[in-house]
Backbone bond lengths (Angstrom), bond angles and torsions (degrees), N, CA, C in turn:
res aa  C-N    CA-C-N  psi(-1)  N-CA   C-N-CA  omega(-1)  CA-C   N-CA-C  phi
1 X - - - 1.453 - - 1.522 108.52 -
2 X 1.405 114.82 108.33 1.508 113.53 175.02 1.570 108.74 -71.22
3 X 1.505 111.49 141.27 1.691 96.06 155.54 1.601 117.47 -107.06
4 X 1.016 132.44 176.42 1.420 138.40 172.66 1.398 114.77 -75.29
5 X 1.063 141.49 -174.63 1.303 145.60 145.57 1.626 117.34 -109.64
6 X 0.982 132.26 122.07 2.041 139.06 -175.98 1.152 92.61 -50.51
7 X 1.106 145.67 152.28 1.672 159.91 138.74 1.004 91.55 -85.91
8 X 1.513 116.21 144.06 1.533 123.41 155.84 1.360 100.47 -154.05
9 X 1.441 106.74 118.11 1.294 129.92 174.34 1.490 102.66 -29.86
10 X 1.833 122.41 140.21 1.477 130.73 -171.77 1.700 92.27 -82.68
11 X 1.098 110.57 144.72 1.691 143.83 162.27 1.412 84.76 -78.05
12 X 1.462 114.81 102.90 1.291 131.60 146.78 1.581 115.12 -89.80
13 X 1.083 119.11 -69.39 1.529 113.67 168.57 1.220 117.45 -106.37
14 X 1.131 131.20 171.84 1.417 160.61 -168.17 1.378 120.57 -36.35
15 X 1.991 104.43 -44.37 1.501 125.62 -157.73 1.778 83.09 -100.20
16 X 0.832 118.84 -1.14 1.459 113.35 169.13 1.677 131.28 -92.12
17 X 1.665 94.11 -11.78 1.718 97.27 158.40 1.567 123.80 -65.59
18 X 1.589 112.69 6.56 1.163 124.52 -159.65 1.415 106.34 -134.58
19 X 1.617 102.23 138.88 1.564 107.30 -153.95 1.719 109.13 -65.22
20 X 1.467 119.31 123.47 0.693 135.25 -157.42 2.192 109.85 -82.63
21 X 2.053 87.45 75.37 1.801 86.14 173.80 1.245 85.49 -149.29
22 X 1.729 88.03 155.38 1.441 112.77 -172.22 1.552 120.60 -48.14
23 X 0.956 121.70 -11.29 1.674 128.06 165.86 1.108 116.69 -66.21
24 X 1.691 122.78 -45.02 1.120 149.24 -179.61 1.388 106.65 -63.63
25 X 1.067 112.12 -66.25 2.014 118.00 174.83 1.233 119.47 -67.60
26 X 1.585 100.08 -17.81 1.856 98.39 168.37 1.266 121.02 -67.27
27 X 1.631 102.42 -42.50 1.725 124.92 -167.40 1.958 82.96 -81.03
28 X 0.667 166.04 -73.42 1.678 157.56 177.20 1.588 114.30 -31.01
29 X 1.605 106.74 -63.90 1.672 90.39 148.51 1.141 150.45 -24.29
30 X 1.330 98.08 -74.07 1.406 101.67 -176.20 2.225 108.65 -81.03
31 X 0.892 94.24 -30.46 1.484 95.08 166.17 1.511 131.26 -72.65
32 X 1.291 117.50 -12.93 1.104 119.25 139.74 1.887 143.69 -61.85
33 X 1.721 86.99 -48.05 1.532 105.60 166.52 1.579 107.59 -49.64
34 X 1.187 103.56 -37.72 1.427 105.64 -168.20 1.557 117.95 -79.93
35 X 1.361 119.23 -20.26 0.999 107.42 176.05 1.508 107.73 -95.55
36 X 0.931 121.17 -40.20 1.945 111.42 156.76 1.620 127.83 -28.16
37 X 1.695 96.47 -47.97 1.592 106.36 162.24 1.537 107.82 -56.90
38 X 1.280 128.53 -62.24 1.531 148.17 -156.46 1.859 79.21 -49.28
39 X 1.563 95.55 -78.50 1.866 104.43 -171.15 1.460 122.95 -29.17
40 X 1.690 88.10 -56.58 1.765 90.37 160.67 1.598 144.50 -33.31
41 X 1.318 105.42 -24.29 1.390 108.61 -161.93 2.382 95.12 -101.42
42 X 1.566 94.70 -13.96 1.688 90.79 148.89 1.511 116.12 -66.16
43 X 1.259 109.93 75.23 1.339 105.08 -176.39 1.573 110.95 -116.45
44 X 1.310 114.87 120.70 1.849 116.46 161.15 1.456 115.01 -123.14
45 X 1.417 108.91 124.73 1.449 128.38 -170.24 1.490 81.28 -95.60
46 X 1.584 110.89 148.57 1.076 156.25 98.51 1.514 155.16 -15.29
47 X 1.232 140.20 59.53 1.404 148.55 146.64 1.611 85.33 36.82
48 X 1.247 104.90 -94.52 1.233 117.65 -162.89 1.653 161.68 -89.21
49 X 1.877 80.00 19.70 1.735 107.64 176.05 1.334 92.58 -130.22
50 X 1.240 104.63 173.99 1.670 95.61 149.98 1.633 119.30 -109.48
51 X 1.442 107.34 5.01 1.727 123.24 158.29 1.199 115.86 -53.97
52 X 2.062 116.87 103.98 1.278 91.91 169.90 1.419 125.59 -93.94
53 X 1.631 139.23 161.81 1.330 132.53 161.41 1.774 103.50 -36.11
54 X 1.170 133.70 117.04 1.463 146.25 141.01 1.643 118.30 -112.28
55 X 1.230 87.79 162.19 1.537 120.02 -168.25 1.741 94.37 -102.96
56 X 1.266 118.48 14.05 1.311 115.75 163.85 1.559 132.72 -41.98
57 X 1.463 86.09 -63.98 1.282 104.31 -163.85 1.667 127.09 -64.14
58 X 1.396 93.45 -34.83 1.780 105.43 162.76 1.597 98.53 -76.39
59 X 0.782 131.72 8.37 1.721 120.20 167.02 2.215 99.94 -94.44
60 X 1.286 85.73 -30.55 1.536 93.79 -173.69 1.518 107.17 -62.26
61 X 1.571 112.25 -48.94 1.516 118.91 -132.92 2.093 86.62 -101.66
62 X 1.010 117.88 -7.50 1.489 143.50 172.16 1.735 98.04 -75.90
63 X 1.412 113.66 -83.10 1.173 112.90 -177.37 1.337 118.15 -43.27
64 X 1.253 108.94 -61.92 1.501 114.19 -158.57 1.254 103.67 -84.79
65 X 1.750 132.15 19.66 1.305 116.83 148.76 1.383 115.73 -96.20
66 X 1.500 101.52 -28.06 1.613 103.45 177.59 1.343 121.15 -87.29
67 X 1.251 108.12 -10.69 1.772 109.41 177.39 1.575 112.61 -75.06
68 X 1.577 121.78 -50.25 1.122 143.67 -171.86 1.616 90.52 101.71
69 X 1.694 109.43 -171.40 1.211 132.44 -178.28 1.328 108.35 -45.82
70 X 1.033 97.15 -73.14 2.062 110.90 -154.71 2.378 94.14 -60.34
71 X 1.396 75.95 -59.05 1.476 76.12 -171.50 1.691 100.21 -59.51
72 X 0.850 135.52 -90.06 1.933 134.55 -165.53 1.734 92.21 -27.27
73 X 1.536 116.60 -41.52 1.629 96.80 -175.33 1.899 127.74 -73.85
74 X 0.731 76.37 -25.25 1.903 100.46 163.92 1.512 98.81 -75.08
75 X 1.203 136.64 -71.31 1.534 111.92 -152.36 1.314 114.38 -87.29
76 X 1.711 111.19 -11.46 1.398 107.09 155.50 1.566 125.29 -86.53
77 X 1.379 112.84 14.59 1.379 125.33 173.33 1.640 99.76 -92.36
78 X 1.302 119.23 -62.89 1.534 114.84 158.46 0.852 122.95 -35.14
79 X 1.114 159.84 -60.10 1.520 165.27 159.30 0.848 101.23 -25.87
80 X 1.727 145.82 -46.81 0.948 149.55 -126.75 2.070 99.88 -120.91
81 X 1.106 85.50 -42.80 1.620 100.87 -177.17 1.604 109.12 -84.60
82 X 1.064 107.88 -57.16 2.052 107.15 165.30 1.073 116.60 -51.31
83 X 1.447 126.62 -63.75 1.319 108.80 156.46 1.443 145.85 -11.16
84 X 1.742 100.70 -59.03 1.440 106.60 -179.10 1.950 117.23 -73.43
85 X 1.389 96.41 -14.34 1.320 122.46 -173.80 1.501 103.29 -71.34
86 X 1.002 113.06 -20.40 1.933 113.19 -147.54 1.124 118.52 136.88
87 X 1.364 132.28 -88.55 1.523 125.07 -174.77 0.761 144.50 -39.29
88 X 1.633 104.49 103.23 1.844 108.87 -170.16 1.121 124.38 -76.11
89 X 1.115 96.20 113.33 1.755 108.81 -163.20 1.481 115.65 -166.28
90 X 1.487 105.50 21.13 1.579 137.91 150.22 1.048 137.64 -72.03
91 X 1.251 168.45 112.86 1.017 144.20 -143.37 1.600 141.53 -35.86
92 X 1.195 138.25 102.01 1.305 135.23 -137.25 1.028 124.40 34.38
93 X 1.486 111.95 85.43 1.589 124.43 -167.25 1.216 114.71 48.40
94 X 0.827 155.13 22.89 1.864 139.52 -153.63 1.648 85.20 -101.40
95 X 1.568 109.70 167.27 1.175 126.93 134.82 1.745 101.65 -158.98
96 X 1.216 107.33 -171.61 0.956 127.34 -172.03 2.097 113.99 102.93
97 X 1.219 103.90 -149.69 1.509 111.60 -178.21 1.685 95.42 -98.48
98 X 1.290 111.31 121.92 1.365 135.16 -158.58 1.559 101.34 -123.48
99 X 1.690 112.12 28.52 1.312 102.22 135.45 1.852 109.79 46.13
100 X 1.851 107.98 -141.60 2.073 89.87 -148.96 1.696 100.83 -65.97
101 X 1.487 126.25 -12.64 1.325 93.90 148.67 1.319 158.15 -124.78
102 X 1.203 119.75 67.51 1.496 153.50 -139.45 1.498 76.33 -84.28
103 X 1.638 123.54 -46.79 1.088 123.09 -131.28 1.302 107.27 -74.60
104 X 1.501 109.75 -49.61 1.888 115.20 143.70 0.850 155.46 -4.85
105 X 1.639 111.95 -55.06 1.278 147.13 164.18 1.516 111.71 -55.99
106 X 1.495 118.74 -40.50 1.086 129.92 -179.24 1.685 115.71 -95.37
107 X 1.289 120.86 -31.58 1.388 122.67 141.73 1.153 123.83 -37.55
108 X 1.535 125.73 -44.51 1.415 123.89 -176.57 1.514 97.66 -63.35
109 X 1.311 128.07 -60.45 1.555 120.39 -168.11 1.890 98.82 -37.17
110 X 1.562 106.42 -67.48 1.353 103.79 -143.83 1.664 99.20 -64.17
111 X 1.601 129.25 -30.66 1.357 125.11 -178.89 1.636 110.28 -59.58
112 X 1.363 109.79 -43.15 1.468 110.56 -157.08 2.033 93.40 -77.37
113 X 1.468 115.17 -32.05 1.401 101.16 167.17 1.797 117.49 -68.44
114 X 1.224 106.38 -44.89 1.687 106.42 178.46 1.920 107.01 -48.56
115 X 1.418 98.44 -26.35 1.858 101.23 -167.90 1.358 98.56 -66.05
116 X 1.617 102.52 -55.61 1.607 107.55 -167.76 1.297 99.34 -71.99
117 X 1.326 144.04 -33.55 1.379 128.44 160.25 1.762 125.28 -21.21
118 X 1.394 80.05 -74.19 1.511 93.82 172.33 1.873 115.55 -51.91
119 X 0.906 106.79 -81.70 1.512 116.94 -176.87 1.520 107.95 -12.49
120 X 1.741 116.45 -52.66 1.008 122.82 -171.09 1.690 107.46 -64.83
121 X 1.119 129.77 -4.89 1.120 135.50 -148.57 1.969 84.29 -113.38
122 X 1.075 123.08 -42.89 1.053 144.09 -167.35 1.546 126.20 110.59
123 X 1.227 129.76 60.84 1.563 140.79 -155.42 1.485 81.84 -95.76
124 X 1.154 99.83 -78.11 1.717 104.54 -165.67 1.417 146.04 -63.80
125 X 1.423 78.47 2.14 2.260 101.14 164.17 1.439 96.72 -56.57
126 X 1.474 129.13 -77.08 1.436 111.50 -161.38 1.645 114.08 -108.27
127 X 1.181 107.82 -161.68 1.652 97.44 -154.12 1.568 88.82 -97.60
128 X 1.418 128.27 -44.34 1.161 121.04 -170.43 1.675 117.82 -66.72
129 X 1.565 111.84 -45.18 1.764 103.11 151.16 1.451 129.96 -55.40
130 X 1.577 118.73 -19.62 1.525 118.63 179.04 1.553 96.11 -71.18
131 X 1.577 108.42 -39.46 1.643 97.11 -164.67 1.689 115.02 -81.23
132 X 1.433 104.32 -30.79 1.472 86.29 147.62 1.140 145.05 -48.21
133 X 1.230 116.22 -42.08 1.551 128.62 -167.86 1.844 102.94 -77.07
134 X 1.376 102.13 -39.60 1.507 99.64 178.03 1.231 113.21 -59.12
135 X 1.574 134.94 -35.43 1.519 149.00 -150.77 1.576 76.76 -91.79
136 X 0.993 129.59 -64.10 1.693 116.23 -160.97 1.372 109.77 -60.49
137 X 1.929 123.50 -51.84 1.710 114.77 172.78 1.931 101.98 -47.08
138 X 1.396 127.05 -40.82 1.578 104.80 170.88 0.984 150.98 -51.24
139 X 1.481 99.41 -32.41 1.905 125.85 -177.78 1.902 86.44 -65.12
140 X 1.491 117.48 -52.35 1.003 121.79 -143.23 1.214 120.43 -87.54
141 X 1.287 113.38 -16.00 1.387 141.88 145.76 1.604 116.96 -62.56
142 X 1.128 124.33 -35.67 1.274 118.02 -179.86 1.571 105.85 -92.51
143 X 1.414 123.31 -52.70 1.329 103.92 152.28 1.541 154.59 -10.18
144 X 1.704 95.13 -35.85 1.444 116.54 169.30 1.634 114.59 -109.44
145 X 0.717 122.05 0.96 1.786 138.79 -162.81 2.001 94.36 -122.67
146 X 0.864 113.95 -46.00 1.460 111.85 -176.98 1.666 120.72 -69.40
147 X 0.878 120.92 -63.94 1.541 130.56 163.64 1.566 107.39 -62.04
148 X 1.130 129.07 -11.20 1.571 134.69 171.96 1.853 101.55 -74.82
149 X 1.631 97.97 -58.07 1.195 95.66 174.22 1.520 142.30 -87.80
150 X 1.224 106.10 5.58 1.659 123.03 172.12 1.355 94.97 -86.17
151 X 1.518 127.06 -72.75 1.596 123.08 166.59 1.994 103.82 -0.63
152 X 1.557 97.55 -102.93 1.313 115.62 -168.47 2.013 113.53 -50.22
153 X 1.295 98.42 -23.06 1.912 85.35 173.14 1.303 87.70 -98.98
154 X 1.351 145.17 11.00 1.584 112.08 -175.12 1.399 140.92 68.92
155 X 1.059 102.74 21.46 1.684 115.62 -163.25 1.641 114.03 -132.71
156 X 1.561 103.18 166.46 1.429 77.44 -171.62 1.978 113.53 -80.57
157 X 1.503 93.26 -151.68 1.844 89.05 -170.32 1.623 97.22 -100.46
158 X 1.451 124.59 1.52 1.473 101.87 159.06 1.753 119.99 -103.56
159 X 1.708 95.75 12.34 1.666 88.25 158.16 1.556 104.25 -95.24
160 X 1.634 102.09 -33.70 1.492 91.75 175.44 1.831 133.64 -31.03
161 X 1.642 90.11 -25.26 1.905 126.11 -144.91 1.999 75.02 -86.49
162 X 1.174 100.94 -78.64 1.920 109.13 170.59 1.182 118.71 -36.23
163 X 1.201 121.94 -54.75 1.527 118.60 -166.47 1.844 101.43 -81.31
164 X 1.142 128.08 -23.40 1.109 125.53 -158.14 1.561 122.85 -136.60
165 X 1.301 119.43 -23.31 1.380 121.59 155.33 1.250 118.72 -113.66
166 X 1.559 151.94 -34.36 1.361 120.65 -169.23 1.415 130.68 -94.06
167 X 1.774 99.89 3.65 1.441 108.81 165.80 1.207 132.84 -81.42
168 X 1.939 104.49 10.08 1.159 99.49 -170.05 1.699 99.22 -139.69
169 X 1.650 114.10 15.46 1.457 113.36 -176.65 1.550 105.56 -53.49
170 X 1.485 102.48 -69.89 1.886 107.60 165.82 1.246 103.60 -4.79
171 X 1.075 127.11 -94.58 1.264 146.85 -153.91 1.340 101.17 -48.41
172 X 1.813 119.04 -53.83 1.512 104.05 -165.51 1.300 120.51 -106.59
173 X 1.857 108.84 34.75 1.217 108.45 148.80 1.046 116.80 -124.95
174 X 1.482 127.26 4.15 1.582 116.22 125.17 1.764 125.04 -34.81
175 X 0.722 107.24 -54.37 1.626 120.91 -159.90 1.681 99.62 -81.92
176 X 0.983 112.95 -24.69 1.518 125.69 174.12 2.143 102.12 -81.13
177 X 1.513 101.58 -56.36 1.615 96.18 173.92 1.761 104.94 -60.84
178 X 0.746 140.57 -30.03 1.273 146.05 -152.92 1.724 109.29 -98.75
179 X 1.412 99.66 -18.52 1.946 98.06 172.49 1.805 99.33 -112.16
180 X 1.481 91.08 -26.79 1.747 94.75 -175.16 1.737 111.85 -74.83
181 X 1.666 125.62 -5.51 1.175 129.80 147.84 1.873 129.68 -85.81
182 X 1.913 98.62 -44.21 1.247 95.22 -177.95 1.848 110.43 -60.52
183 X 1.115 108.70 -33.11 1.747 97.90 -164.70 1.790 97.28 -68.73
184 X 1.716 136.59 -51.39 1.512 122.82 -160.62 1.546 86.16 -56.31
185 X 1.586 110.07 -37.43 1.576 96.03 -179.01 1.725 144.61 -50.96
186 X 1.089 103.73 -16.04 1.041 142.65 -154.48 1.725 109.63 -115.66
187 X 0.788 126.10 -36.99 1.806 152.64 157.42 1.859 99.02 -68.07
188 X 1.218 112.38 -61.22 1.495 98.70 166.48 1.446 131.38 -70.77
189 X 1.515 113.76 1.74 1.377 108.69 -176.84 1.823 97.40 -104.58
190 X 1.451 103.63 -5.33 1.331 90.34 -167.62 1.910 91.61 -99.88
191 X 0.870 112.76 -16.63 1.757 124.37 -172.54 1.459 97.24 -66.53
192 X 1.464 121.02 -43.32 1.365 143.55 175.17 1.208 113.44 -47.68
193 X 1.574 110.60 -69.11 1.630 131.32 174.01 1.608 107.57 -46.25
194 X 0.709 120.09 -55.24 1.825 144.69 -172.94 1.592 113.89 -42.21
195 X 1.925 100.14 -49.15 1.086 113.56 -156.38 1.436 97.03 -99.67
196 X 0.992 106.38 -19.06 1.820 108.14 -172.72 1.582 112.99 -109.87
């Protein structure tokens, strides 16, 4: 009597220790969006951009390592689409079309898919590949957020560079140390769970 062996799809990221049905990826969806919204509302404006300091982006670089691709690109598409719909849940309440930084908004999709890209690859096992991987969803995010916002203020792309990225490096390599520890962390609690 031969037996078979079970296949079971590999746990690439995080949201995959979790039974894999559409209820399940809905509630990750939208619970992700939501905590980006939630982060959002850490918001401090500035005199002199109209970029405010948010707690976004570690909601981003969180999701979209633990979601993987498909999932982080969906719930930062929600975020992105409810928002424009109504739900204030933009930076200090806002929603709607948010104008010079639209460009952001749309960064978040492509970073939080590049995250879960990576992750699946294994970025976010240790801290020194998480922190790579976080520094690259930034470049790549600002890439799309920068020329978004020179466009709409009219200016060139190294005020864009002033008004919109270096007042906030501080900040987003905090938020980069701070997802680039919780996730290996997080990989060992589940290695833990697993084994015991």
């Amino acid at each position: 009597m031969s037996t078979v062996a079970v296949q079971t799809a590999p746990r690439r990221v995080l949201a995959d220790y979790l039974p894999r049905t559409l209820v399940a990826d809905t509630i990750l969806v939208v619970g992700a969006a939501g905590l980006v919204g939630l982060l959002a509302q850490i918001s401090i404006h500035l005199s002199f951009t109209p970029v405010p300091i948010t707690g976004q982006t570690l909601g981003v670089l969180l999701a979209g390592s633990a979601l993987g691709w498909r999932r982080a690109g969906l719930s930062m598409s929600l975020y992105l689409v409810a928002g424009l719909a109504g739900v204030p849940w933009f930076a200090g309440h806002a929603s709607g079309y948010a104008g010079a930084t639209f460009g952001y908004l749309l960064g978040f999709i492509a970073a939080g898919m590049l995250l879960g890209w990576l992750a699946a690859k294994g970025s976010d096992r240790n801290i020194v590949r998480a922190a790579i991987s976080m520094v690259l969803a930034e470049v790549l995010l600002y890439a799309i957020a920068l020329p978004w916002l020179a466009v709409d203020l009219h200016v060139s792309l190294a005020k864009a560079f002033s008004l919109g990225m270096w007042p906030f490096v501080a900040g987003d390599v905090i938020k980069a140390a701070l997802a680039g520890v919780a996730l290996p962390s997080a990989w060992r609690l589940v290695g833990r769970a697993t084994k015991g």
